[in-house]
N, C-alpha and C positions, 0 to 999 in steps of 0.2 A: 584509608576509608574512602577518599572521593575518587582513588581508582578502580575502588571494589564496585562502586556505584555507575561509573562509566561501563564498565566492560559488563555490568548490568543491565544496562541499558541499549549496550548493543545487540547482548543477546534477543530483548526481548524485543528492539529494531529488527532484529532478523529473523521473528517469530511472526512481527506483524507482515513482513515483507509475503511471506507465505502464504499465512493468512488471506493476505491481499487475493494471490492471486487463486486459492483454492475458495475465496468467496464470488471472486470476477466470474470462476467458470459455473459454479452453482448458480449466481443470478443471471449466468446468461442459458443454461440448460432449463430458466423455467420460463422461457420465450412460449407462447402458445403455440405458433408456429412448429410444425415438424421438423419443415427443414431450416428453419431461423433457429431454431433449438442448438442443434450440433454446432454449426458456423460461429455460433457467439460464443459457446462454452469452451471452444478450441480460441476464439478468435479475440475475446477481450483479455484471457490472460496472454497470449501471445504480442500482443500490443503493449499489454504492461510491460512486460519480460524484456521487448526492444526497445522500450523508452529507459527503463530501468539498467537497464543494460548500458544502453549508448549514454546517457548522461549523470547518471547519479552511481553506480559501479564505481568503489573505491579503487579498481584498477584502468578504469577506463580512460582513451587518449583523449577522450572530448567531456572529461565528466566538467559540471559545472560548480562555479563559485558557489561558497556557502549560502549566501542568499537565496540563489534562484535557483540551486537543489531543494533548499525547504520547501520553495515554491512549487515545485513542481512532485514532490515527494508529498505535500499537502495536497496537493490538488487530486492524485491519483489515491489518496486515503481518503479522501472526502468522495470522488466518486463512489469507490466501492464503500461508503458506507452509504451516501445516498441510494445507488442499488440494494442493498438489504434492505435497505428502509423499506423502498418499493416493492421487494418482495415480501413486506409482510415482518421482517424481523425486526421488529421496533428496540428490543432493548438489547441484542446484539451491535446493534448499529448504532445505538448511544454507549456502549458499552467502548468498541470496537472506534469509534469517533475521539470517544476523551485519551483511551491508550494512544491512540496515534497521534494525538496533538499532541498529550504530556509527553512523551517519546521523542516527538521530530523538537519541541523546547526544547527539552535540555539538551539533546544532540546539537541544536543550533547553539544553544549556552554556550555546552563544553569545546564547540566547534569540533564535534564528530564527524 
């Protein structure tokens, strides 16, 4: 049972992971700005995608210790849920806030 619940929770780690970044490029497509528009909707998930990439990437040669992957896998959920916020999606972004923290717990728990 508590393997059915890990491999549960990866999936749904790898559902928020997306999320993440299909939420980065909508809050930065609604920049007022024209040209601040496109730049950030390309440009904050592309930020995510190399931080994600170079350190927390289960394959990766520099990924980090369990600690300071949570840390930094919290911090890039808590942005994009503070940008929702900002743009207006309040219960997305409380929604979207409590999955990613119960998520990166028990990932940290099971040490995923």
């Amino acid at each position: 049972m508590l393997e059915l619940l890990k491999g549960l929770n990866k999936i749904v780690y790898f559902l928020l992971e997306l999320s993440m970044l299909a939420a980065l490029g909508y809050t930065g497509f609604q920049s007022s700005q024209t040209f601040w528009k496109y730049i950030l909707a390309i440009g904050l998930p592309l930020i995510a995608v190399i931080i994600w990439g170079i350190y927390l990437a289960p394959r990766s040669e520099h990924r980090l210790p369990i600690p300071y992957r949570a840390i930094v896998a919290l911090a890039l959920f808590g942005m994009t849920t503070f940008l929702l916020y900002r743009t207006q999606h309040f219960r997305l972004a409380i929604v979207f806030g409590l999955v990613a923290c119960i998520c990166q717990g028990l990932a940290y728990w099971w040490k995923q």
